[in-house]
N, C-alpha and C positions, 0 to 999 in steps of 0.2 A: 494679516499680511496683505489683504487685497485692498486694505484703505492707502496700504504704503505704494503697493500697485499704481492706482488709478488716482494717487496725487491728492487722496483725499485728507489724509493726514501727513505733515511736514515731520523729516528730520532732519531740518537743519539746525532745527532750536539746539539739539543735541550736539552738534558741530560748534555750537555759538560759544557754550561750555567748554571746548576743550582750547578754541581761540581765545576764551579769554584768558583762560591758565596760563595757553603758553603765550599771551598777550606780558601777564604778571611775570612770567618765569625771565623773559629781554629786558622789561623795565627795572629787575633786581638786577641782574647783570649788567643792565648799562648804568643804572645806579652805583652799583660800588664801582664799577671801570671809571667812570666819571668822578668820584671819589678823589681818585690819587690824582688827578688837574685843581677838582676845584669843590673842596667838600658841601656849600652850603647847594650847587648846582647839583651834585650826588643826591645830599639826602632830599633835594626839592625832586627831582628824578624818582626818589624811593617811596616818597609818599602821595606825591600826586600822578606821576603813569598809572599805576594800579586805579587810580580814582579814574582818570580818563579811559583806559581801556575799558572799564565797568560801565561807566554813563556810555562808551559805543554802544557794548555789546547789548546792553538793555534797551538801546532805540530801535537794535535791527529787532529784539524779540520783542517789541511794542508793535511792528510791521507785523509779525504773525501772528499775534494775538488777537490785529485787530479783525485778519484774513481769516481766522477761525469763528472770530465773531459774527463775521460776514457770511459766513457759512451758515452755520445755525440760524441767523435770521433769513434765511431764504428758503421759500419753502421747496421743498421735498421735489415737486414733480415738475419746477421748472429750473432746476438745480442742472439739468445733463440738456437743456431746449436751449435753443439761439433764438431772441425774438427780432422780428424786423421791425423797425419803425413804421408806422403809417402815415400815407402823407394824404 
């Protein structure tokens, strides 16, 4: 609990997950709505939203992945220190 405190562990990835469902859940919807106008724009709607809502929600969890990566490569005791540049 105390990494979700002090920001040291994200959960937004978790949030990213539920955006994309109900990403999937409007592009079926608009998908068949779109249907009864113009069926080949329906089913282009049904198969490729789900494909573009995925390719988002995978580059914002590319953004966290790489901030955790970033994390682990920094060492320990200058992790919580602000350095000043020298001039």
């Amino acid at each position: 609990m105390n990494e979700y405190l002090t920001f040291r562990k994200m959960i937004t990835p978790i949030f990213i997950q539920v955006i994309f469902w109900l990403g999937v859940l409007g592009c079926v919807i608009t998908g068949l709505g779109t249907m009864s106008q113009s069926a080949l724009m329906g089913l282009a709607t049904l198969i490729l939203g789900p494909l573009v809502v995925r390719i988002y929600c995978e580059l914002i969890i590319v953004v966290f992945k790489m901030n955790e990566a970033l994390q682990r490569m920094a060492p320990a005791d200058t992790a919580d220190t602000q350095t000043s540049p020298t001039m």
